[in-house]
C-alpha positions in Angstrom: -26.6 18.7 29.2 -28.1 22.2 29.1 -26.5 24.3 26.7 -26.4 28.0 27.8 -25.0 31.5 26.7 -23.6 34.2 28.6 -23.8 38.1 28.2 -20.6 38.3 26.1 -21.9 35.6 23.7 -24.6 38.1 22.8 -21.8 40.9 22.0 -22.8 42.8 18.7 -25.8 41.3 18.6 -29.1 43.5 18.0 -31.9 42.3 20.2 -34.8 40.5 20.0 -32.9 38.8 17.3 -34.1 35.3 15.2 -30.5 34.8 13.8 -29.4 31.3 13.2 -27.2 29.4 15.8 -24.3 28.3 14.1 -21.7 25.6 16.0 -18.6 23.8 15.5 -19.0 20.2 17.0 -16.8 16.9 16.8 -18.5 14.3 14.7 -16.3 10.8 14.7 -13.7 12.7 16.2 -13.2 15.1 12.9 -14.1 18.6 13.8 -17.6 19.7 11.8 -17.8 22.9 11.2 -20.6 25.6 10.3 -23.3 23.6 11.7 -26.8 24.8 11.6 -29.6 24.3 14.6 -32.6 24.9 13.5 -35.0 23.8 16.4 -38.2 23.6 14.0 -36.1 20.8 12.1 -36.9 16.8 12.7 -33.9 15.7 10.8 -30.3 15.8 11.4 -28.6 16.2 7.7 -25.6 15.3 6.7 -24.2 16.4 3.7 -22.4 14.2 1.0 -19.2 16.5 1.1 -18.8 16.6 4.9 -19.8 12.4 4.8 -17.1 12.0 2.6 -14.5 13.8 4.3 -15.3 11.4 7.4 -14.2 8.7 4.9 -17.3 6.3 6.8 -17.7 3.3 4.4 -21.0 3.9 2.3 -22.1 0.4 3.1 -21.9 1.7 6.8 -25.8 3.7 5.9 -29.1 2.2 6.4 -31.4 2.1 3.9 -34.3 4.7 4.6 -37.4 4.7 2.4 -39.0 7.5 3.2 -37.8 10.7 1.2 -37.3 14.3 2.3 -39.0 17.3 1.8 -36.6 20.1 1.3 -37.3 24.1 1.8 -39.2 24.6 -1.3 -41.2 21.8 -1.1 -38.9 19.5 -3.1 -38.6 15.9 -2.7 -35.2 14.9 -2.1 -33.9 10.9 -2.1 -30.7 10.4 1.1 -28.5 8.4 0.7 -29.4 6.6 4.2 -29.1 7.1 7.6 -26.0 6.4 10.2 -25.6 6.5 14.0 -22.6 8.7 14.1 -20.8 10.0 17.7 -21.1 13.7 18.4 -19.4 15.5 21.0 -20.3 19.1 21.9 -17.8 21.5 24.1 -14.2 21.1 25.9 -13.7 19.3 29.0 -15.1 19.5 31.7 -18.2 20.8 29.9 -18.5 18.3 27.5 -21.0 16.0 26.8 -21.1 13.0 24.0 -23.7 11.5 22.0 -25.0 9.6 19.7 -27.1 11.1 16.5 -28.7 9.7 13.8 
């Protein structure tokens, strides 16, 4: 599904503009909020906090080897991975699916 803005999303906003998009979507049904797209990403994060609030089993993750590098160049060890539903928008623009 295309995701697009109108005019009146761009209301107080100062163009050309490189501000952060910032959404609310429903992950597992429990409404996430304050979540950052950064296109130039390759990894969908999750943080412990907002995992633990969607009570998911920990023995529900994959193991994952291969550590992150974080913003200032820090190695960081997850936790694991997890195929988790996401649903973005109300009905009838609404489409589902599923993230790792």
């Amino acid at each position: 599904e295309v995701i697009t803005f109108s005019d009146a999303d761009y209301e107080g906003v100062r163009l050309p503009h490189d501000d952060p998009v910032v959404v609310t979507l429903l992950v597992e049904l429990f409404a996430t909020k304050r979540i950052l797209i950064d296109s130039g990403s390759s990894a969908d994060i999750l943080y412990k906090h907002a995992f633990d609030q969607l009570r998911i089993p920990a023995d529900q993750l994959k193991p994952v080897k291969i550590p992150l590098v974080g913003f200032a160049g820090e190695t960081i060890h997850h936790l694991g991975s997890i195929n988790l539903s996401v649903v973005a928008g109300t009905a009838p623009c609404q489409t589902q699916v599923e993230m790792t």
